[in-house]
C-alpha positions as CSV (number, residue, x, y, z in Angstrom):
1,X,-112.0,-95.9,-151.4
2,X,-110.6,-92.6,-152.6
3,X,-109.3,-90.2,-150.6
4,X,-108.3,-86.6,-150.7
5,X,-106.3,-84.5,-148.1
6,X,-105.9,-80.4,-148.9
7,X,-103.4,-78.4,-147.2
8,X,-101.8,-74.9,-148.0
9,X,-104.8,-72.6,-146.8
10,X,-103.8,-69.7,-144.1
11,X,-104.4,-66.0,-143.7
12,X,-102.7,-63.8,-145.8
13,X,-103.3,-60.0,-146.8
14,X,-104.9,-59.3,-150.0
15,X,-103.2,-59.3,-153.2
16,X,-101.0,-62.3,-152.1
17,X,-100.6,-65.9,-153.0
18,X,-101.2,-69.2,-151.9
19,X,-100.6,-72.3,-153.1
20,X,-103.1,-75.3,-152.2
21,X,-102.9,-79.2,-152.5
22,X,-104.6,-81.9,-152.6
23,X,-103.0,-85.3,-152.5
24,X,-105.1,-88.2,-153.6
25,X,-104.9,-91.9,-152.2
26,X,-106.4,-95.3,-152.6
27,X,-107.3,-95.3,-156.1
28,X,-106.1,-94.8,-159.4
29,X,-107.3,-91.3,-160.6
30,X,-106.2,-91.8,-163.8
31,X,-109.5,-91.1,-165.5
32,X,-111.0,-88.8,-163.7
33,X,-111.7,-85.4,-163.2
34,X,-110.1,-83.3,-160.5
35,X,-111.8,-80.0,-159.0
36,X,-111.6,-77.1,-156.8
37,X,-114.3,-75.9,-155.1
38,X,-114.9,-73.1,-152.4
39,X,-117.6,-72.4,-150.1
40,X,-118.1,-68.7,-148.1
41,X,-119.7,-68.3,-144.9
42,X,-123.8,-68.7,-145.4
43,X,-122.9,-69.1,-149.3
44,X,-123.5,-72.7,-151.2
45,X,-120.1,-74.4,-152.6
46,X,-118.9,-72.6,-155.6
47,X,-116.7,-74.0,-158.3
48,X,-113.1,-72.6,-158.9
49,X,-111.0,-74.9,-161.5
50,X,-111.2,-78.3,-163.1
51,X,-109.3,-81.0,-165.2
52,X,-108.8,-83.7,-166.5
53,X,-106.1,-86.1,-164.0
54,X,-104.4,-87.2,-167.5
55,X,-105.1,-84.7,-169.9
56,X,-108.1,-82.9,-171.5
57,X,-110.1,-79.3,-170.6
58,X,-109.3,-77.4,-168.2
59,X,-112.1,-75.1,-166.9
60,X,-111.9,-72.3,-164.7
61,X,-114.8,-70.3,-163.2
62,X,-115.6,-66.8,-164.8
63,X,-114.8,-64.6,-161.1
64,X,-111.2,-66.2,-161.2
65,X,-110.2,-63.8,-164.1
66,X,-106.7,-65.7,-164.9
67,X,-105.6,-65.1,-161.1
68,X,-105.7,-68.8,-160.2
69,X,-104.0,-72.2,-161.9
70,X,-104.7,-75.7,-161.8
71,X,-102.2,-78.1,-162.4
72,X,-100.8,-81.7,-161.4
73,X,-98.3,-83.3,-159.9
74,X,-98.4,-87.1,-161.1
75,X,-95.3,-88.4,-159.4
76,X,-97.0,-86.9,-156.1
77,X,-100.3,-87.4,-156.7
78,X,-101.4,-84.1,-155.9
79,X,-103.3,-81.3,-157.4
80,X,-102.5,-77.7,-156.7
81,X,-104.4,-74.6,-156.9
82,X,-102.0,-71.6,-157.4
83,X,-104.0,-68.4,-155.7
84,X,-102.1,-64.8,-157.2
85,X,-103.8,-61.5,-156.1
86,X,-105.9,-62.9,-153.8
87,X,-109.0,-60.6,-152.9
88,X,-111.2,-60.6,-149.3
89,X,-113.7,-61.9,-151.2
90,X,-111.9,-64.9,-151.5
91,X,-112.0,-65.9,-148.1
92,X,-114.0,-69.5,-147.9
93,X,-113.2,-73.1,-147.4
94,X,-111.8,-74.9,-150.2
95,X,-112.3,-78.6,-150.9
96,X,-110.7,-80.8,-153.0
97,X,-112.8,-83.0,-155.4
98,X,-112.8,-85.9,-158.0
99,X,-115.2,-87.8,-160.1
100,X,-114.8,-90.7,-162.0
101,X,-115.9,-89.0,-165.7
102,X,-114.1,-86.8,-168.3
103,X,-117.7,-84.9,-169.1
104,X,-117.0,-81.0,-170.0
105,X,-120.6,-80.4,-169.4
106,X,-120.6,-81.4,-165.9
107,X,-117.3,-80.2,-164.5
108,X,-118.8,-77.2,-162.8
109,X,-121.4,-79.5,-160.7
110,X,-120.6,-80.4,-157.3
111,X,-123.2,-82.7,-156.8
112,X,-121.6,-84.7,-159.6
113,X,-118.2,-85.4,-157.5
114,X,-117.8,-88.8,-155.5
115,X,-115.4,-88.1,-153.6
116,X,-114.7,-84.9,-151.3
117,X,-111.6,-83.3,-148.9
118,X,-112.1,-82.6,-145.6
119,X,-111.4,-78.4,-146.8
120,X,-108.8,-75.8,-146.2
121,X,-109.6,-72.4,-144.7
122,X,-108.8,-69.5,-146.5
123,X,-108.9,-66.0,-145.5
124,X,-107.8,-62.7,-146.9
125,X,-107.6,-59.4,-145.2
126,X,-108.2,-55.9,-146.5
């Protein structure tokens, strides 16, 4: 069984950073995709970023606007989500995700993912 573990969420002011991880254990990841995904108070579970655990796309969502960054850490076997300029309306739990497929056209789906994270609060004040 795969598992995830996120840490790095906290409360921080608004236009500051975070970084977030995600180690993965259990299984090899090699082919599969790797996620971000948030979810606000009363809000269903949005997507934020997605890639490829080897190579391939990289897809971030639209409201992200170039503030956020994906990116691996092989030796570690962790993802990270870098956070810059963070706004109040980013305030939600993020979870860590992965699915065993490379498929462009479902990256953005969570019902697609297998396996989940347990989440990391994030909140940012005005």
């Amino acid at each position: 069984q795969g598992q995830l573990v996120e840490s790095g969420g906290g409360l921080v002011q608004a236009g500051a950073s975070l970084r977030l991880s995600c180690t993965a254990s259990g299984r090899t990841f090699s082919s599969y995709t790797m996620a971000w995904f948030r979810q606000a108070p009363g809000k269903e579970r949005e997507f934020v970023a997605a890639f490829g655990w080897n190579s391939g796309p990289t897809s971030y969502a639209d409201s992200i606007q170039d503030r956020f960054t994906i990116s691996r850490d092989k030796a570690k076997n962790t993802v990270h989500l870098q956070m810059n300029s963070l706004k109040p309306e980013a305030t939600a739990v993020y979870y860590c995700a992965s699915k065993p497929t490379l498929i462009v056209g479902t990256m953005r789906s969570p019902e697609k993912y297998s396996y989940w994270g347990q989440g990391t609060q994030v909140t940012v004040s005005s």
